[in-house]
PyMOL commands that place a pseudoatom at each C-alpha (Angstrom):
pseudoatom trace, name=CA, resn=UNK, resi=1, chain=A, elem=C, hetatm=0, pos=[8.129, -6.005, -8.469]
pseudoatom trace, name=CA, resn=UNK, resi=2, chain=A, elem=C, hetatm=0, pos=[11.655, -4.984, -6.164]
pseudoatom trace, name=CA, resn=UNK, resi=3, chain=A, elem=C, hetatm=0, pos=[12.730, -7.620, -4.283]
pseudoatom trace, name=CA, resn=UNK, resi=4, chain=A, elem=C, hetatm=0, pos=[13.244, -6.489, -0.444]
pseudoatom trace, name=CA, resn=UNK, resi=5, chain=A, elem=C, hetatm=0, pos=[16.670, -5.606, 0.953]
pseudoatom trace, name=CA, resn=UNK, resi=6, chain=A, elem=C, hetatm=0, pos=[16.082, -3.539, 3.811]
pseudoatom trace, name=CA, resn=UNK, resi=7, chain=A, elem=C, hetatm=0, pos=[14.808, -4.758, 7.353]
pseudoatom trace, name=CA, resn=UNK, resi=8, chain=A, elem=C, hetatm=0, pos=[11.587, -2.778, 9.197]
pseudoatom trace, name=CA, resn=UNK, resi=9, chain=A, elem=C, hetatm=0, pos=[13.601, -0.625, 11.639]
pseudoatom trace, name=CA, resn=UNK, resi=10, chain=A, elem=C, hetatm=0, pos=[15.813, 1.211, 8.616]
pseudoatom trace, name=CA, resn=UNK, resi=11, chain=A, elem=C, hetatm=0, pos=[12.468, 1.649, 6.191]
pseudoatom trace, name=CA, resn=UNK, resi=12, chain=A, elem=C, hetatm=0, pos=[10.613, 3.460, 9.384]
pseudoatom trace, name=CA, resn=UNK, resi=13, chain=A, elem=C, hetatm=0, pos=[13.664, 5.397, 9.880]
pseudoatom trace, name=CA, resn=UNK, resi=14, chain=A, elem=C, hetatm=0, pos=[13.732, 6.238, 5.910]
pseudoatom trace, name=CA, resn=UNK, resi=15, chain=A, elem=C, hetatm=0, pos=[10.419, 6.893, 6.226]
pseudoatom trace, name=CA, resn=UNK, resi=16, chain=A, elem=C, hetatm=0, pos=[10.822, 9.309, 9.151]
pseudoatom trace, name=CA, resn=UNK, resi=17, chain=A, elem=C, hetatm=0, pos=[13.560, 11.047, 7.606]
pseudoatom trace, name=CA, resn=UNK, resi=18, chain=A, elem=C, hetatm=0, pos=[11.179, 11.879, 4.296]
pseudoatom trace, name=CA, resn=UNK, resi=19, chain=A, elem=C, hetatm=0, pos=[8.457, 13.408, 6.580]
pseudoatom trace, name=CA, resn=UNK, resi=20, chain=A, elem=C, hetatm=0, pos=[10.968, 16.097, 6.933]
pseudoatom trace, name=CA, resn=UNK, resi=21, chain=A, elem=C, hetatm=0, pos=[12.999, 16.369, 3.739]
pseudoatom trace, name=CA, resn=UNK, resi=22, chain=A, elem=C, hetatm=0, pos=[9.826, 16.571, 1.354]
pseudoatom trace, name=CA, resn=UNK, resi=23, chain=A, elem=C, hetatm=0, pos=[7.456, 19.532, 2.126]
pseudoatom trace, name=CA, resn=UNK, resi=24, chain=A, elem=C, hetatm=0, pos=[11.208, 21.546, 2.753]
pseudoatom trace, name=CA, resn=UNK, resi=25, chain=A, elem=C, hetatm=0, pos=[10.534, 23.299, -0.535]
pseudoatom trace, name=CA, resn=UNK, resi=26, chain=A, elem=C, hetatm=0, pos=[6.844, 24.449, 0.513]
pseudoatom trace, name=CA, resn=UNK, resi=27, chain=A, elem=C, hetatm=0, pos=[7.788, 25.381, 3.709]
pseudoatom trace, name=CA, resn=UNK, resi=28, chain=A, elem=C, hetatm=0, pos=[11.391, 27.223, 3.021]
pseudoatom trace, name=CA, resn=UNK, resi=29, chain=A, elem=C, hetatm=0, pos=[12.313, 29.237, 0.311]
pseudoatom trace, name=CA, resn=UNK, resi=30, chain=A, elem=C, hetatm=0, pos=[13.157, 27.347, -2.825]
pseudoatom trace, name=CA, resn=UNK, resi=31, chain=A, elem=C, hetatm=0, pos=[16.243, 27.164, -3.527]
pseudoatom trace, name=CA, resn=UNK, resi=32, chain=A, elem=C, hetatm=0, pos=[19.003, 24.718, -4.758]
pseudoatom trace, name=CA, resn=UNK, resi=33, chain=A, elem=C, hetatm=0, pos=[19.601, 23.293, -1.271]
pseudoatom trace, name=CA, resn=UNK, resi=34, chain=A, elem=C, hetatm=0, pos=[15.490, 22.625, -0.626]
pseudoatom trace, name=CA, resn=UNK, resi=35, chain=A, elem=C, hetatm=0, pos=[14.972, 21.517, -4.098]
pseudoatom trace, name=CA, resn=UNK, resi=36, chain=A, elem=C, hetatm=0, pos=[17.557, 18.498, -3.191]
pseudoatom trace, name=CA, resn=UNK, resi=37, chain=A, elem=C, hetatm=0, pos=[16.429, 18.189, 0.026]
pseudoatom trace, name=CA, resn=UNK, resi=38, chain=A, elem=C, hetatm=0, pos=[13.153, 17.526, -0.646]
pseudoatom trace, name=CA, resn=UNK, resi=39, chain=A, elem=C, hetatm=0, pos=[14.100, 15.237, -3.895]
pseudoatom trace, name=CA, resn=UNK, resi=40, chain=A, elem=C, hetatm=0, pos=[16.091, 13.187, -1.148]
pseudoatom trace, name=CA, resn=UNK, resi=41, chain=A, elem=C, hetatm=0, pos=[13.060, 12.692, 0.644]
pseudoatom trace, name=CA, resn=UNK, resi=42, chain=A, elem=C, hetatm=0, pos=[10.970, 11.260, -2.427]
pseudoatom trace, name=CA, resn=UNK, resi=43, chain=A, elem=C, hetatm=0, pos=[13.898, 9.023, -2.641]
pseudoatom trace, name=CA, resn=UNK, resi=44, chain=A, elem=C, hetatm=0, pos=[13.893, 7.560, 0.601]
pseudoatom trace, name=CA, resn=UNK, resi=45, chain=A, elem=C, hetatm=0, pos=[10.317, 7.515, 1.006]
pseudoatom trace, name=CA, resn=UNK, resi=46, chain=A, elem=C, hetatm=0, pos=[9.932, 5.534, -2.211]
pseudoatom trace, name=CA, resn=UNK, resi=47, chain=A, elem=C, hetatm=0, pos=[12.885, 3.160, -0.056]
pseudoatom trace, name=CA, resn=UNK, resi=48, chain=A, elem=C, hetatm=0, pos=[10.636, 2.920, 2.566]
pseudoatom trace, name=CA, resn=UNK, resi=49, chain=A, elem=C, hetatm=0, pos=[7.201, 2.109, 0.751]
pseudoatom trace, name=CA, resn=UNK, resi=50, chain=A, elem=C, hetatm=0, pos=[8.910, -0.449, -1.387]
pseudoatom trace, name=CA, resn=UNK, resi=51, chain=A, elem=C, hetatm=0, pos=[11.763, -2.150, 0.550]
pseudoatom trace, name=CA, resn=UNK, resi=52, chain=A, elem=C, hetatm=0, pos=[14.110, -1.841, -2.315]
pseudoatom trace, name=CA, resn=UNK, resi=53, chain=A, elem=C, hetatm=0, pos=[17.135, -0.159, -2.137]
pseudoatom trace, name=CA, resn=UNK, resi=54, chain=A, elem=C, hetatm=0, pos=[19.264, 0.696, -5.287]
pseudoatom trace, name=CA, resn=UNK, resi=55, chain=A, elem=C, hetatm=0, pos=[22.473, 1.806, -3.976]
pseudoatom trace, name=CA, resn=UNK, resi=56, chain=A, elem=C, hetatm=0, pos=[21.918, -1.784, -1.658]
pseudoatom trace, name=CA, resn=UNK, resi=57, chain=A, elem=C, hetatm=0, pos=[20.886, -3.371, -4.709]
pseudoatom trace, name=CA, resn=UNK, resi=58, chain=A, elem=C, hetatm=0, pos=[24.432, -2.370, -6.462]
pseudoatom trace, name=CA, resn=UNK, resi=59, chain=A, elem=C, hetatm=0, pos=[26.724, -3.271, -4.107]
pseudoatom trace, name=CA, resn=UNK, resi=60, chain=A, elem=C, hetatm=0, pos=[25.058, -6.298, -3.400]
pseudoatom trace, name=CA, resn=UNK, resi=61, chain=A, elem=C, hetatm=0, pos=[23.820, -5.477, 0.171]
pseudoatom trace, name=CA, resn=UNK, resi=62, chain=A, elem=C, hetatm=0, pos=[21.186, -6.626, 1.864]
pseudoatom trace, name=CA, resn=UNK, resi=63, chain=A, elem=C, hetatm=0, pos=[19.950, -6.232, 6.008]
pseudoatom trace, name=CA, resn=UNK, resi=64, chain=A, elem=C, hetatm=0, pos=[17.090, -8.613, 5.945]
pseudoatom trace, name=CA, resn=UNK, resi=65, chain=A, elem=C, hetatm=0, pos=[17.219, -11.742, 7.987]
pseudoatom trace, name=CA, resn=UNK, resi=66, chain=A, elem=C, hetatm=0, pos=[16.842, -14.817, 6.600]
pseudoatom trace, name=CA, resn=UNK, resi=67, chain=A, elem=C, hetatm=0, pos=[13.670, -17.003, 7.843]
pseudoatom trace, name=CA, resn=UNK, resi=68, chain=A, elem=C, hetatm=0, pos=[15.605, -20.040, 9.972]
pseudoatom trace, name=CA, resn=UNK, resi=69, chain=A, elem=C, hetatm=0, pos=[13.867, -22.402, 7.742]
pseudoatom trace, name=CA, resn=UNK, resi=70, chain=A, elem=C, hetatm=0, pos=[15.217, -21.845, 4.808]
pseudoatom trace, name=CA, resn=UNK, resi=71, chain=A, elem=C, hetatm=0, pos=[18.795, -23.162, 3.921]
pseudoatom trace, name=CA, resn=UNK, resi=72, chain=A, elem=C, hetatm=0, pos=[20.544, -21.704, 0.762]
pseudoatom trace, name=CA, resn=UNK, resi=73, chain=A, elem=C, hetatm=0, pos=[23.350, -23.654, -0.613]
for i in range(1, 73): cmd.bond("trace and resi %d" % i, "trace and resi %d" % (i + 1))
show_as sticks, trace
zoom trace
């Protein structure tokens, strides 16, 4: 459905990094700071399932490699 624009390392990292930004609500008090926090982490963790970026995706960025075989002109 999203075409892929980020490489395996930086979606494990983005996935890492959601571990700890989503249950920040449960586990702290709720408050304004949390409440982004842990919507931060459903954002990168929905990066990391799908691949896609959207900020990448507007400026046009993208850190996967090419496969060698295939030549774009």
């Amino acid at each position: 459905m999203f075409e892929t624009n980020q490489n395996k390392p930086e979606r494990v990292l983005r996935f890492l990094v959601s571990l700890v930004l989503i249950p920040a609500p449960l586990l702290l008090e709720q408050n304004t700071y949390t409440m982004i926090a842990g919507a931060v982490g459903l954002i990168l963790f929905f990066n990391a399932v799908s691949g896609t970026c959207m900020t990448y995706k507007m400026f046009g960025v993208n850190t996967c490699k090419l496969p060698q075989g295939d030549a774009q002109s």
